[in-house]
C-alpha positions in Angstrom: 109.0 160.0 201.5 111.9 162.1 202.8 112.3 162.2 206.2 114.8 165.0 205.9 114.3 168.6 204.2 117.7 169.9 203.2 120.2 167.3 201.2 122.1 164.7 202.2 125.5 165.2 203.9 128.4 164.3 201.0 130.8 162.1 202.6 134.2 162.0 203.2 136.8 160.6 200.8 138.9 158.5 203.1 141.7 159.3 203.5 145.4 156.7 202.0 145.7 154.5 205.1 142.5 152.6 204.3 142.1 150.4 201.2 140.9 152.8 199.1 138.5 150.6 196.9 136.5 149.1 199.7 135.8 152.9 201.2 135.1 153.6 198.2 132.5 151.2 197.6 131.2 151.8 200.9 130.8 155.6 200.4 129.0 155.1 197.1 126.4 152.7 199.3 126.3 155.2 201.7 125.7 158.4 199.5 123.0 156.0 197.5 121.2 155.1 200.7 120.8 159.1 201.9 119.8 159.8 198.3 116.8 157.1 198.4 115.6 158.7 201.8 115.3 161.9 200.7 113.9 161.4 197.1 110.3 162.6 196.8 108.7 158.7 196.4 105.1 157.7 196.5 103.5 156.0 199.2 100.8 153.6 199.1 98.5 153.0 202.2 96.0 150.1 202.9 94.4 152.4 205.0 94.3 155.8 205.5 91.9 157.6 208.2 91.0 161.2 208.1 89.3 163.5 209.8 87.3 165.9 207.7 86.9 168.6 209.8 90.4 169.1 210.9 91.4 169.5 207.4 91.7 172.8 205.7 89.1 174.1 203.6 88.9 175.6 199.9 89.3 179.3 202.1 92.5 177.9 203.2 94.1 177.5 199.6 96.1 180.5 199.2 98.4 178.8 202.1 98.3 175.4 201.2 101.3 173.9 199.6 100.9 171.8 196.1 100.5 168.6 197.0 98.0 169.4 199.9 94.7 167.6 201.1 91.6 169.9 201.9 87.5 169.9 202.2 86.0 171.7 198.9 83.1 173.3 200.6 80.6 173.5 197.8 80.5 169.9 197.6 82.1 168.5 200.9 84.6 166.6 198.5 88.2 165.7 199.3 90.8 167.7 196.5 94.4 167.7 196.1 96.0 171.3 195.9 98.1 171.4 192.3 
């Protein structure tokens, strides 16, 4: 799950004075850990509650992005917009 939209920030080289293999090393973590936040990544609940009738219906499609919950109408089920 990201919790950012845009990209991760690219991080500085550092610069001589420092010992360049351990900022190295510690940038690489870095840049890693930003990219794991930010990846698209599954999520699995125990429990999940919803409220059917605050969730958008089949008439709401057109503006639903892919990957949306909402109420099919015709048969009051729960569908994933794709």
């Amino acid at each position: 799950m990201s919790l950012f939209n845009d990209s991760p920030p690219r991080l500085p080289v550092p610069p001589p004075e420092y010992d360049s293999a351990y900022m190295s090393q510690m940038l690489n973590v870095l840049n890693l850990f930003f990219q794991r936040i930010s990846a698209i990544q599954p999520i699995r609940i125990a429990q999940l509650n919803i409220n059917i009738d605050t969730l958008p219906t089949d008439a709401d499609l057109a503006d639903l992005r892919v990957g949306d919950v909402y109420r099919d109408t015709a048969d009051n089920s729960l569908k994933i917009k794709v």
